[in-house]
C-alpha positions as CSV (number, residue, x, y, z in Angstrom):
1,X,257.1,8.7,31.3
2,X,254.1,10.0,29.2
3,X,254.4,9.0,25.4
4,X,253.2,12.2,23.1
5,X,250.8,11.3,20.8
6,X,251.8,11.7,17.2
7,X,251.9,15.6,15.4
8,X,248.6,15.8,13.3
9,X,249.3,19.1,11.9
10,X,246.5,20.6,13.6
11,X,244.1,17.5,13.2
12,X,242.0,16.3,15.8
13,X,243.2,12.4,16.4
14,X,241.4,9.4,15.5
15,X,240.1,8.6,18.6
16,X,238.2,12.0,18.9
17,X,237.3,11.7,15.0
18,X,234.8,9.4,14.7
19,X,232.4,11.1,17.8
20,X,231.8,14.0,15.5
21,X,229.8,14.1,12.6
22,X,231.0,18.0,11.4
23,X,230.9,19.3,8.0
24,X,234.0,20.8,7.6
25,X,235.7,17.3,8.4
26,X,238.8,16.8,6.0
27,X,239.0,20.1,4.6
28,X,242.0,21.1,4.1
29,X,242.1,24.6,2.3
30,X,240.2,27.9,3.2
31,X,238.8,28.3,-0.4
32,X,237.6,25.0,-0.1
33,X,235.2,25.8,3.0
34,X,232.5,27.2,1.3
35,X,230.6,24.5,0.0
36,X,227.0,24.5,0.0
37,X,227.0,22.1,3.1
38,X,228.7,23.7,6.1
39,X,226.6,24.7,8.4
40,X,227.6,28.3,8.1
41,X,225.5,28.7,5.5
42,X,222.7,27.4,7.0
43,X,222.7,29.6,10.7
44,X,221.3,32.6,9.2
45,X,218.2,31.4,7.6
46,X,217.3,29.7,10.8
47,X,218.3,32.7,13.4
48,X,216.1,35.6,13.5
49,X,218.6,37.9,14.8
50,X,222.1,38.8,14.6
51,X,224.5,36.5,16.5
52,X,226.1,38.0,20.0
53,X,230.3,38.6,19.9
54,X,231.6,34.7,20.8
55,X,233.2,35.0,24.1
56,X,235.8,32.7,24.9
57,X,238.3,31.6,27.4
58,X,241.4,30.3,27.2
59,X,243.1,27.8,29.8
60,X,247.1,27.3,29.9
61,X,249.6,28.2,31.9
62,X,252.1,29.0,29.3
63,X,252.1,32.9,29.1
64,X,253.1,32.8,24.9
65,X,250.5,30.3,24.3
66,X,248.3,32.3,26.0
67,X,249.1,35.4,23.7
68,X,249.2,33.3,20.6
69,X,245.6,32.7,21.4
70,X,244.3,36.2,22.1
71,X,246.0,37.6,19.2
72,X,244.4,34.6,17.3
73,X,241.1,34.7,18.1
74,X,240.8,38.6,18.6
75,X,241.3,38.8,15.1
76,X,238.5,36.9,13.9
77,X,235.9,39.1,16.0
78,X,236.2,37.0,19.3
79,X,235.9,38.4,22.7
80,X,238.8,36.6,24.5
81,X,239.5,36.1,28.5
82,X,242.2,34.2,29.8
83,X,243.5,32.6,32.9
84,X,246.7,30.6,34.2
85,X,245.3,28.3,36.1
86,X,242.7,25.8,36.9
87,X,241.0,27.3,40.2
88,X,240.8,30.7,38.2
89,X,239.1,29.3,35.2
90,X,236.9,27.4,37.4
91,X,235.7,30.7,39.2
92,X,235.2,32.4,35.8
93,X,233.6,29.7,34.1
94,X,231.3,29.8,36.8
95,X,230.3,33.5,37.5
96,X,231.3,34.4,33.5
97,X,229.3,33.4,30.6
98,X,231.5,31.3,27.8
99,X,230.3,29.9,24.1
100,X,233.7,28.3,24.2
101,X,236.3,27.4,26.7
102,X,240.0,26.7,25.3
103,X,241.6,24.6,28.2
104,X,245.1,22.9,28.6
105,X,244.9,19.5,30.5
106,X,247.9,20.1,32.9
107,X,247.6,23.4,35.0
108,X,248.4,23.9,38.0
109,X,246.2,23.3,41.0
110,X,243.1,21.4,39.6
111,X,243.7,20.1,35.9
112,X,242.0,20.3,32.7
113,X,239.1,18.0,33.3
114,X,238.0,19.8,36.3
115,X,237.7,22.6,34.3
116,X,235.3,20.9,31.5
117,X,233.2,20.0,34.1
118,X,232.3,23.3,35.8
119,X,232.0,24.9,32.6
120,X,229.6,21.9,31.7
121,X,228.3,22.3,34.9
122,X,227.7,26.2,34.7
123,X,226.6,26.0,30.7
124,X,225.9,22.6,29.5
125,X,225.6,23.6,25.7
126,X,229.4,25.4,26.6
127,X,232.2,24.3,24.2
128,X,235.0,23.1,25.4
129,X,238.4,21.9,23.7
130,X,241.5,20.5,25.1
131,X,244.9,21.3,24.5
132,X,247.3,18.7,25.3
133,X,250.8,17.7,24.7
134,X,250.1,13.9,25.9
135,X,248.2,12.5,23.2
136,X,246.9,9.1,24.0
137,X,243.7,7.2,23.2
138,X,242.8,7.0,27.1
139,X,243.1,10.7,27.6
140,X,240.5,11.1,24.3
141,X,237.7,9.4,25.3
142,X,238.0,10.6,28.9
143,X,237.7,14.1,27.7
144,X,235.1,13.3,25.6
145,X,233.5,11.9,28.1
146,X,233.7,14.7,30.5
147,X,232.2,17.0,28.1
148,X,235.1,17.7,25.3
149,X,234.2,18.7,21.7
150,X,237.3,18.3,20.6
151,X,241.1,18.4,21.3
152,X,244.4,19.3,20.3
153,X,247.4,18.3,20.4
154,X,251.0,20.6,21.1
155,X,252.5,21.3,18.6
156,X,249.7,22.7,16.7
157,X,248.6,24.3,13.7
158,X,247.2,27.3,13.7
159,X,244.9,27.3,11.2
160,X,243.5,24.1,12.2
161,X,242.9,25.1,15.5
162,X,241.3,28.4,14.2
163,X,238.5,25.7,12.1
164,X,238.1,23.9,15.3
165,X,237.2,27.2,17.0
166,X,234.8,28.2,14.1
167,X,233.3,24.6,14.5
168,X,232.9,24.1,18.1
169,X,231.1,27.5,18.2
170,X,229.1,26.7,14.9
171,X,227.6,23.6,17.0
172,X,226.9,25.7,20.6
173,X,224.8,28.7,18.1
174,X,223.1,25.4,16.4
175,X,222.2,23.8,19.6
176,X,221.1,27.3,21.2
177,X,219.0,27.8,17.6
178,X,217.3,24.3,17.8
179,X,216.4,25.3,21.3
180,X,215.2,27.9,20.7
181,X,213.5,27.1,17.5
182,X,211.7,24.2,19.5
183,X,211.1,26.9,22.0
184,X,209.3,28.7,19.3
185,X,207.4,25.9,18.2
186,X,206.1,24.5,22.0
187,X,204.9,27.8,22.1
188,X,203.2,27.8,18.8
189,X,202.0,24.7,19.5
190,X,200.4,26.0,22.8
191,X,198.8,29.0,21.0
192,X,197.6,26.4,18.2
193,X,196.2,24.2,20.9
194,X,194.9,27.5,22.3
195,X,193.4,28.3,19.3
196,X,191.7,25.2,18.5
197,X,190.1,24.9,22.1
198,X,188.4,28.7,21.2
199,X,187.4,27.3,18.1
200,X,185.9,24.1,19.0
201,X,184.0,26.0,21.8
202,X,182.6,28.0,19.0
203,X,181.7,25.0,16.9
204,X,179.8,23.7,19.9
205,X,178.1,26.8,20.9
206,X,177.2,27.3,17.0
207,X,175.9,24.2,17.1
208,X,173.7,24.4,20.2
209,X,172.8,27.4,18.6
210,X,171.4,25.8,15.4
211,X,170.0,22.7,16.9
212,X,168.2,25.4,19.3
213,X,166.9,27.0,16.4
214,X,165.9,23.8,14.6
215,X,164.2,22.1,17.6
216,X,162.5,26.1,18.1
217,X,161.4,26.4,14.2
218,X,159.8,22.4,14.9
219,X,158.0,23.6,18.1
220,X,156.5,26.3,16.0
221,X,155.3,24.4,13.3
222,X,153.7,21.8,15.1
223,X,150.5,24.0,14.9
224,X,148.4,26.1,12.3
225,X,146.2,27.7,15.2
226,X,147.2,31.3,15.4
227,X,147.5,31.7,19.3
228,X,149.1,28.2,20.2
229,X,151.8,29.5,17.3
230,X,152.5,33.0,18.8
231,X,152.8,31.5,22.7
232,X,155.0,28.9,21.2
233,X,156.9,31.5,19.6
234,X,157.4,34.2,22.9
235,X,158.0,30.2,25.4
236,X,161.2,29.9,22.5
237,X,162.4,33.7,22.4
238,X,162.6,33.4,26.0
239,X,164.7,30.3,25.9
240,X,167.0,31.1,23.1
241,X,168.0,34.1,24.5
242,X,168.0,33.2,28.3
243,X,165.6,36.3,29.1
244,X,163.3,36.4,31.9
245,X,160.4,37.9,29.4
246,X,159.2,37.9,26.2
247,X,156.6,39.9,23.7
248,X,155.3,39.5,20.7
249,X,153.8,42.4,18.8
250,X,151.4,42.2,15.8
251,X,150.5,45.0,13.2
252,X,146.7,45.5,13.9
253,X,145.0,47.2,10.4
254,X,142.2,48.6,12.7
255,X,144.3,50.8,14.9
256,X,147.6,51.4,13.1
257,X,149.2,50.4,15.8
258,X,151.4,47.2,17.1
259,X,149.7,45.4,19.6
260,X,151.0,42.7,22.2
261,X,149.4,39.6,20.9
262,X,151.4,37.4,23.5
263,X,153.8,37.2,26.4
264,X,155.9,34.7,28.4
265,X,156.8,36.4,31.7
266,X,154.4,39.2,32.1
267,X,151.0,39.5,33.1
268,X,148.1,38.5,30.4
269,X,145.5,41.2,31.9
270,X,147.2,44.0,31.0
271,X,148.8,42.4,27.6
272,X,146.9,44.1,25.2
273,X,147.8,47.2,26.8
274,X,151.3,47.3,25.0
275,X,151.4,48.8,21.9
276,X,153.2,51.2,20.0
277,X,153.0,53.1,16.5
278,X,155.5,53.1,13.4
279,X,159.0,55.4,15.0
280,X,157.9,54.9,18.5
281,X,160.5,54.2,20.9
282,X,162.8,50.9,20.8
283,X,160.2,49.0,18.8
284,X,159.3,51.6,16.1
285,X,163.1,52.0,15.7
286,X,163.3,48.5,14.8
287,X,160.1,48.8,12.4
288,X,160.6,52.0,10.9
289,X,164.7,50.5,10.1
290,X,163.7,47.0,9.4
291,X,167.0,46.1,11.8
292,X,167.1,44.8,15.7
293,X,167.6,47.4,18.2
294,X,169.1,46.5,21.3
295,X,169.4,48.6,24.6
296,X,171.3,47.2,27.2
297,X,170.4,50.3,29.8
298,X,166.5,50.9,29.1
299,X,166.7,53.1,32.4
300,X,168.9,55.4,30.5
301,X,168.2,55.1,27.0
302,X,165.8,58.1,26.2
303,X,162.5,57.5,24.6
304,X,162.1,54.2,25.6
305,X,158.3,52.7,25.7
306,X,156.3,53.6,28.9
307,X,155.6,49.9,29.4
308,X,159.3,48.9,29.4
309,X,159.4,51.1,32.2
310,X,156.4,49.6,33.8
311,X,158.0,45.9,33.4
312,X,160.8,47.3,35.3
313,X,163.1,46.1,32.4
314,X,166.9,46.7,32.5
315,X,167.9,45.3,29.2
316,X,166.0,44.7,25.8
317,X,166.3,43.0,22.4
318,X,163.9,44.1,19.8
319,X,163.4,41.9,16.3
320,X,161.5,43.0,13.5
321,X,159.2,39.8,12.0
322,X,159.9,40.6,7.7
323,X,157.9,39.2,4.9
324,X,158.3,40.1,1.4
325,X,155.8,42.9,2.0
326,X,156.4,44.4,5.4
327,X,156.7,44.2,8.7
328,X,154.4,41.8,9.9
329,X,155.5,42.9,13.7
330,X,158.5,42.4,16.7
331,X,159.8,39.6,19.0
332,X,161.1,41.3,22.5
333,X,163.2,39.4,24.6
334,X,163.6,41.5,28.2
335,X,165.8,41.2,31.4
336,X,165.2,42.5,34.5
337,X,168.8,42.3,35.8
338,X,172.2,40.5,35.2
339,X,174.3,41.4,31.6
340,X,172.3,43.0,29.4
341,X,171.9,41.2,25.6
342,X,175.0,40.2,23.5
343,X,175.4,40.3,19.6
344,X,174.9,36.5,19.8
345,X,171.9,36.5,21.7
346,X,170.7,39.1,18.6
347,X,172.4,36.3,15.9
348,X,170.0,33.9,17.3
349,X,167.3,35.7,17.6
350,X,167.4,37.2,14.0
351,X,167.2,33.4,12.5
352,X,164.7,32.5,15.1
353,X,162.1,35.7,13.7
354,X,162.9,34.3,10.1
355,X,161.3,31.2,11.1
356,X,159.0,32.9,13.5
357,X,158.2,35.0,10.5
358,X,156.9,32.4,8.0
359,X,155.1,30.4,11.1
360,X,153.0,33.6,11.9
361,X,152.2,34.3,8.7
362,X,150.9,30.2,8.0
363,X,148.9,30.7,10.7
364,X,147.4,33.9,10.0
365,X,146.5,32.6,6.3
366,X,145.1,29.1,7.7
367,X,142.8,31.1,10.2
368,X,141.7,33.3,7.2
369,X,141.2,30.1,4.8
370,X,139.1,28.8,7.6
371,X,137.4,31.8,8.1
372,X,136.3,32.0,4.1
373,X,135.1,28.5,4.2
374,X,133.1,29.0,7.0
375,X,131.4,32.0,5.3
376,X,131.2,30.2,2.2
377,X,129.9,26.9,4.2
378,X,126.9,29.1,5.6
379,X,126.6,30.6,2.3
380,X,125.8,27.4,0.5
381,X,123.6,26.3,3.4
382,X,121.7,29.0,3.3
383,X,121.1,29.2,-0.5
384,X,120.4,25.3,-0.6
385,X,117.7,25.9,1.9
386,X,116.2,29.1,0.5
387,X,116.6,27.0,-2.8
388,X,114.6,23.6,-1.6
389,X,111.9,25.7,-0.3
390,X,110.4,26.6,-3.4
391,X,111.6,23.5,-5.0
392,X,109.5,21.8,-2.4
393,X,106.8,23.9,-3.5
394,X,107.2,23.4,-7.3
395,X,107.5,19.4,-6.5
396,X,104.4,19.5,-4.4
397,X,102.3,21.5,-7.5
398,X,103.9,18.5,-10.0
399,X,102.5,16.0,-8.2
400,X,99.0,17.4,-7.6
401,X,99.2,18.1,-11.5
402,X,100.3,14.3,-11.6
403,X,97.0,12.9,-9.9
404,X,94.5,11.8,-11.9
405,X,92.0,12.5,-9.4
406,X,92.5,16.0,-9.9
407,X,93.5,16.5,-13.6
408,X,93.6,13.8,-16.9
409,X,96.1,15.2,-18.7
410,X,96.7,13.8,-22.7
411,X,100.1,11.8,-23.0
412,X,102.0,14.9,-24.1
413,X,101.6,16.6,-21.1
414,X,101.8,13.7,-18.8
415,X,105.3,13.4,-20.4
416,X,106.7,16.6,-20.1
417,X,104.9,16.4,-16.4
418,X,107.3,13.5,-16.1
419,X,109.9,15.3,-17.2
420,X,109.4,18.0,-14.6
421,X,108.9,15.4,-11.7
422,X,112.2,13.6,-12.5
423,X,114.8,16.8,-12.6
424,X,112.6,18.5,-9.4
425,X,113.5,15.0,-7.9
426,X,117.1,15.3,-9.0
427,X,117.5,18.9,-7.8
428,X,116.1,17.7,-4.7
429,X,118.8,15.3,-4.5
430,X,121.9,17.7,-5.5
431,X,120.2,20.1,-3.0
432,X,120.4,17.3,-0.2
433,X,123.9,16.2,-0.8
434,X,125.2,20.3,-0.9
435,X,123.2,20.7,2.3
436,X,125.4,17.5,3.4
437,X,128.7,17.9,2.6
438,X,128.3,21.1,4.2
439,X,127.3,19.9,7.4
440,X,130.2,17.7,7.4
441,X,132.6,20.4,6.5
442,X,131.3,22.4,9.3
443,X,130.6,19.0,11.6
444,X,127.5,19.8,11.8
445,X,126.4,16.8,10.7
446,X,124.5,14.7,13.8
447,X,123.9,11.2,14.0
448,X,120.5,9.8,15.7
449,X,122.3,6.4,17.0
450,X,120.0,2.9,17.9
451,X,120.1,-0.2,17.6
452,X,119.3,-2.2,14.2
453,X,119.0,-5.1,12.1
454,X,121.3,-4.9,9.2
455,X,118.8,-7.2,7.0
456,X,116.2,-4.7,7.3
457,X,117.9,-1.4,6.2
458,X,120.0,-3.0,2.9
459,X,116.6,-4.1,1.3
460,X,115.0,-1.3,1.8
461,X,118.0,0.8,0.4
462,X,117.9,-1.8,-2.6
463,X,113.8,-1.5,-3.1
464,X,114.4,2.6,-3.2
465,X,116.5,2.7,-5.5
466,X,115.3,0.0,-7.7
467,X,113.1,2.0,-10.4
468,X,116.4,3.8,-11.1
469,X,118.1,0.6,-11.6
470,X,115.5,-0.5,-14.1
471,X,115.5,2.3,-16.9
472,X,118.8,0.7,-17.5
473,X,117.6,-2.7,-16.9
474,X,120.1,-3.5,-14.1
475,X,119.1,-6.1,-11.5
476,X,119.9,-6.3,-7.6
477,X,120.8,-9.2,-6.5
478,X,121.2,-9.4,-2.6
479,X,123.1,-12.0,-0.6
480,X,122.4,-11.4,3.5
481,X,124.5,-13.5,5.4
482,X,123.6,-15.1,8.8
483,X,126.8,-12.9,10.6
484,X,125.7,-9.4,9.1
485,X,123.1,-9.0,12.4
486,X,122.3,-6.2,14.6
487,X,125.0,-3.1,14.4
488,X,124.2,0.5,17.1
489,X,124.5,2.9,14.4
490,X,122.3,6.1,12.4
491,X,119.8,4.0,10.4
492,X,119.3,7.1,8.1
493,X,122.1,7.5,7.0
494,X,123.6,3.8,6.9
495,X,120.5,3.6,4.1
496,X,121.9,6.8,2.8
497,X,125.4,5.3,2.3
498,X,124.2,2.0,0.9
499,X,121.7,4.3,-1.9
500,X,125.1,6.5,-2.7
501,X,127.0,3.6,-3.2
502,X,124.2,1.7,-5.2
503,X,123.3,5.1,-7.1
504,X,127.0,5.1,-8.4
505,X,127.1,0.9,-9.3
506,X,124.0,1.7,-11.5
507,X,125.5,5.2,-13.4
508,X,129.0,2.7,-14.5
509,X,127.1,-0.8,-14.8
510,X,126.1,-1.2,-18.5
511,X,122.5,-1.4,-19.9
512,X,121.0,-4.7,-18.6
513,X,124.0,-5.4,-16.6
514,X,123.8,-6.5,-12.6
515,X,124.9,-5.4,-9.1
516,X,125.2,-7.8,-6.4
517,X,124.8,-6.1,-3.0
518,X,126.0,-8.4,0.4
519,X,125.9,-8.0,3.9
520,X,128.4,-9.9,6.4
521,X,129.8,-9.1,9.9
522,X,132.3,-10.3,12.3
523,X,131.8,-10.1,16.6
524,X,133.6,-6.2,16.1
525,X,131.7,-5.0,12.9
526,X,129.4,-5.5,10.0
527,X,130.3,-5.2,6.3
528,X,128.4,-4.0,3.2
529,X,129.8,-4.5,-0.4
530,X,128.5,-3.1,-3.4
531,X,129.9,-4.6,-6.4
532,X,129.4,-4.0,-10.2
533,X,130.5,-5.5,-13.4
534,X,131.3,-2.6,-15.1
535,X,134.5,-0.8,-17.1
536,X,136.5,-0.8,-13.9
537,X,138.2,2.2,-12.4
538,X,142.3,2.0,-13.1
539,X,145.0,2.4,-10.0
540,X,145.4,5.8,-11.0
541,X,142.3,7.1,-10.7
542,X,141.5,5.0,-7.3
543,X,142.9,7.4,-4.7
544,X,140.4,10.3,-6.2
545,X,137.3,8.5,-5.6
546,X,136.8,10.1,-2.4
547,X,137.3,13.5,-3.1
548,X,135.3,16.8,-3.2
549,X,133.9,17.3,-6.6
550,X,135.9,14.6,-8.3
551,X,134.8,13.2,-11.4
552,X,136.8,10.6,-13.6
553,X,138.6,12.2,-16.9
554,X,136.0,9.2,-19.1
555,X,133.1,9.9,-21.5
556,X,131.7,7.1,-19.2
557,X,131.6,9.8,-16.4
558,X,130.8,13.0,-18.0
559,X,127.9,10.5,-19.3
560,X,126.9,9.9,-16.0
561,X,126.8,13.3,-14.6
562,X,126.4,13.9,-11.0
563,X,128.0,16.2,-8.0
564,X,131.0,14.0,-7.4
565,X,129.8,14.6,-3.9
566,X,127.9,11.0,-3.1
567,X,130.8,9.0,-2.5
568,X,133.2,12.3,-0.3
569,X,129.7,12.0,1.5
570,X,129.5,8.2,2.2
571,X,133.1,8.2,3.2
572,X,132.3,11.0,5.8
573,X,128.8,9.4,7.3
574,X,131.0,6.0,7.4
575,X,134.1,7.8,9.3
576,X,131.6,9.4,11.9
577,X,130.2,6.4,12.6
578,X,134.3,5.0,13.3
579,X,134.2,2.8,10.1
580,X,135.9,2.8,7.1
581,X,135.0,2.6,3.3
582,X,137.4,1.5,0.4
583,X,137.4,0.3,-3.0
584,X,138.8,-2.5,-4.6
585,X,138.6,-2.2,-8.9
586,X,140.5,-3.6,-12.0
587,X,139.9,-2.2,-15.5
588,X,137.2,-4.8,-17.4
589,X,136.3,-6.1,-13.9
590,X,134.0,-3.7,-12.4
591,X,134.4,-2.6,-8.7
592,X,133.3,-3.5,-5.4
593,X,132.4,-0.3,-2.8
594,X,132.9,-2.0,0.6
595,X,132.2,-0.6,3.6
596,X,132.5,-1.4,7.8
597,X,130.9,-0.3,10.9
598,X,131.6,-1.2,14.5
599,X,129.4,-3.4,16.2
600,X,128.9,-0.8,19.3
601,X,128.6,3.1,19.0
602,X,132.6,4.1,19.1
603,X,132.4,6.8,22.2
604,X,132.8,10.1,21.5
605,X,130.4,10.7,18.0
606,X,128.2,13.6,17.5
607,X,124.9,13.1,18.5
608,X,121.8,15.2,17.5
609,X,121.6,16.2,21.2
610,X,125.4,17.8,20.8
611,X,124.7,18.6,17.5
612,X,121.9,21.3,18.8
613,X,124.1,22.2,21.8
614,X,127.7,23.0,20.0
615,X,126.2,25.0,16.4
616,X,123.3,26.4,15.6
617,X,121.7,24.6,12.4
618,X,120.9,27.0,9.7
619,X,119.2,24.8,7.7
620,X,115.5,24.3,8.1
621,X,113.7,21.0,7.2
622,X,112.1,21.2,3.3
């Protein structure tokens, strides 16, 4: 015979104690049951709706303890179905749905624990408690192990079962919550991941974008020549945009008009045949608004230009170029088929003219500058030359007054004849070196090459230039080395380099000071070095040397007057002939002008031959 487990008074027994971790455990009192931990309290702020009527059903085959039940529970808002037996709560555990099922272990037919496990089976987050009048720790754990929340034991308390109830459900509606609150959050998870995929595709197609644009506005800048930059320009509209054809449009000041300065995917005969005038069509939209226009149906857009048509173009994309003045002209971007232009085909493209903008506008500047300083290059050629020929003249006239075979003149007059001789002379010589800077501006400047001994040309450059040397008492010293031997260069203007460079040793060496002049070479090239001992030229003045009309900020220099053209000169004779010129100086040490020349003519130089052939020379001989 059975032993009955010990009356609790309603209180679940120890065995079954310790599996449950509720927060109404040991409460004793109803007014006690509202502390600020029962998980009561806590349901509503995690449910988002209302909680469905608890339907439950009750197991025993006692009719009274049946009723006690219903009245029980109905009461306290439950819906409540019972049965007698074991095979009918079976059927209804399966085919009904229960948040609690209230079972006796003995019934007839099948028992109690065949019951927990079809309603486990049917609902596994179903609550189920026993009711039994055989308490034992064996029977415990074996319901609990079937599925039991909890059980009771006969006779039982009322209001104890009632808590069990309220608890049992409480943990079914927190399990279904936390479902469905993970639910919730796999889903928002899904749409985060979902979200982060569409916005790391837009990072990446941003930043194609951009490093489209960037490597686009480095294309364009690679050149200052007007055409190269505008075909540049219409190759990169019609990659950025993925068209099939591209224009680019330029306000002309002659016509009024826009005119189709170049083209990617059209035919270059009948190029400058598109144009279009301020409110005309697609592209005087975009100029008279200053804003793209896009048509993504040219075929049935009205107005449209008649050379759209004649492109048989089915989609366009029209971007103004803006400066700070105007509109400078349009980038087109055309398809002949497939989707027609987006908004982020327009993004791009509005950057892209920015840059396009300011490239087209260098260029259009740089061709100008070039233009004035080839005007101004044939200007001071042809003054220079119209210029020396009178100066010839007046030089001619100064030395037949000079001869005293013609005319004695008194000492007076032979001085201020002097006088005259020696600024004609240096007129002659400013004249010379305008005449050559301009040629090498314009490279225009030819080169007559031969062969040559080096230790002929230095000492003549030294003898013609030596009466200059002695007003201030300077003396040449030259040093020819063995190795300085024959070099293939312009004779001329080797001497010419050598007189420039000894011209300038004698304006900074002091009053009876000295220049030493030397000549070496190498098997690859030969080397001249003029060197001084005067003031010196500081670091900071170094790197101007060999500039257009520089002069030193000294009193030595402004004494010294000259161009400041001699030495820009030098250096450009020198590079022409593939040599190089520098200058080594310290203050208090003087300088040394050194410059080298290849052996061998360096293939490729300007010869007076190509000189005739490439420019005609504006300048006749004095």
């Amino acid at each position: 015979m059975t032993k009955k487990p010990v009356q609790a008074k309603g209180r679940t027994s120890a065995a079954a104690e310790p599996e449950r971790d509720s927060p109404l455990q040991g409460e004793a009192e109803p007014e006690r049951s509202a502390a600020p931990e029962d998980g009561r309290s806590r349901a509503p702020a995690l449910a988002e709706a209302p909680r469905p009527q608890p339907r439950i059903l009750v197991v025993d085959d006692e009719p009274h303890v049946v009723q006690i039940f219903q009245d029980l529970l109905a009461q306290r808002g439950y819906e409540v179905v019972s049965s007698m037996n074991g095979d009918d709560a079976i059927v209804k555990v399966t085919t009904g749905n229960f948040d609690l099922v209230l079972t006796d272990i003995n019934l007839p037919g099948v028992d109690g624990l065949e019951v927990v496990r079809a309603a486990k089976a049917a609902d596994k987050d179903t609550c189920v408690i026993l009711i039994t009048g055989y308490a034992s720790t064996t029977t415990a754990i074996d319901a609990l192990r079937q599925g039991a929340y909890d059980y009771i034991t006969k006779p039982f308390d009322l209001w104890e079962t009632a808590k069990a109830i309220e608890r049992g459900l409480e943990s079914r509606f927190l399990v279904i919550e936390n479902r469905r609150l993970v639910t919730s959050l796999e889903e928002a998870n899904r749409e985060l991941q979902h979200h982060e995929q569409i916005l790391s595709r837009m990072v990446k197609e941003a930043t194609q974008r951009i490093t489209a644009l960037y490597e686009a506005g480095k294309e364009i800048s690679t050149s200052l020549s007007r055409q190269a930059t505008l075909e540049v320009i219409v190759n990169q509209v019609t990659k950025l945009a993925g068209a099939e054809a591209s224009l680019m449009f330029l306000y002309d000041t002659e016509t009024g008009e826009y005119i189709a300065e170049a083209g990617g995917g059209v035919s270059q005969e009948n190029l400058k045949n598109y144009r279009f005038g301020s409110g005309e069509g697609l592209h005087g939209q975009a100029v008279r608004n200053a804003s793209p226009v896009r048509a993504a149906h040219v075929a049935e857009t009205v107005g449209v230009e008649a050379f759209l048509s004649e492109l048989e173009v089915t989609s366009a994309l029209v971007i103004p170029l803006l400066t700070n003045e105007n509109v400078l002209g349009t980038i087109t971007a055309l398809r002949r088929g497939g989707r027609p232009f987006s908004a982020d085909d327009q993004e791009v493209l509005t950057m892209f003219a920015s840059q396009a903008s300011i490239a087209v506008t260098n260029a259009i500047l740089y061709e100008r500058t070039k233009e004035l300083d080839r005007m101004k290059s044939e200007f001071v050629a042809v003054v220079s030359h119209e210029v020396r020929t009178p100066l010839t003249s007046i030089k001619g006239s100064l030395e037949l007054l000079g001869d005293e075979r013609f005319h004695v003149l008194p000492p007076p007059q032979r001085e201020l004849l002097s006088i005259c001789q020696a600024n004609a002379e240096r007129l002659i010589t400013l004249i010379n070196d305008i005449l050559d800077f301009s040629k090498l501006e314009s490279s225009k400047l030819s080169l007559n090459f031969e062969s040559f001994e080096i230790g002929k040309i230095v000492p003549e450059a030294v003898d013609h230039i030596r009466n200059l040397a002695a007003i201030k008492g300077v003396s040449i010293d030259v040093h020819m080395e063995g190795s300085a031997g024959v070099v293939e260069a312009d004779p001329m203007r080797v001497a010419q380099v050598i007189t420039n460079l000894l011209g300038n040793a004698i304006k900074f060496s002091p009053d009876k000071g000295k220049i030493e002049v030397w000549a070496r070479g190498t098997d690859a090239e030969v080397v001249i070095d003029v060197k001084d001992f005067g003031k010196g030229i500081s670091q900071r003045d170094l790197s101007r040397l060999f500039q257009r009309f520089a002069q030193l900020d000294s009193s030595t220099t402004r004494k010294a007057g000259g161009t400041g053209l001699g030495l820009v000169i030098s250096k450009g004779i020198v590079e022409q002939h593939g040599g190089r010129i520098w200058v080594e100086s310290a203050i208090g040490a003087g300088s040394t002008f050194s410059f080298a020349l290849p052996r061998t003519r360096v293939p490729g130089l300007l010869t007076d031959d190509a000189a005739e052939d490439s420019a005609r020379d504006v300048i006749a001989p004095a």
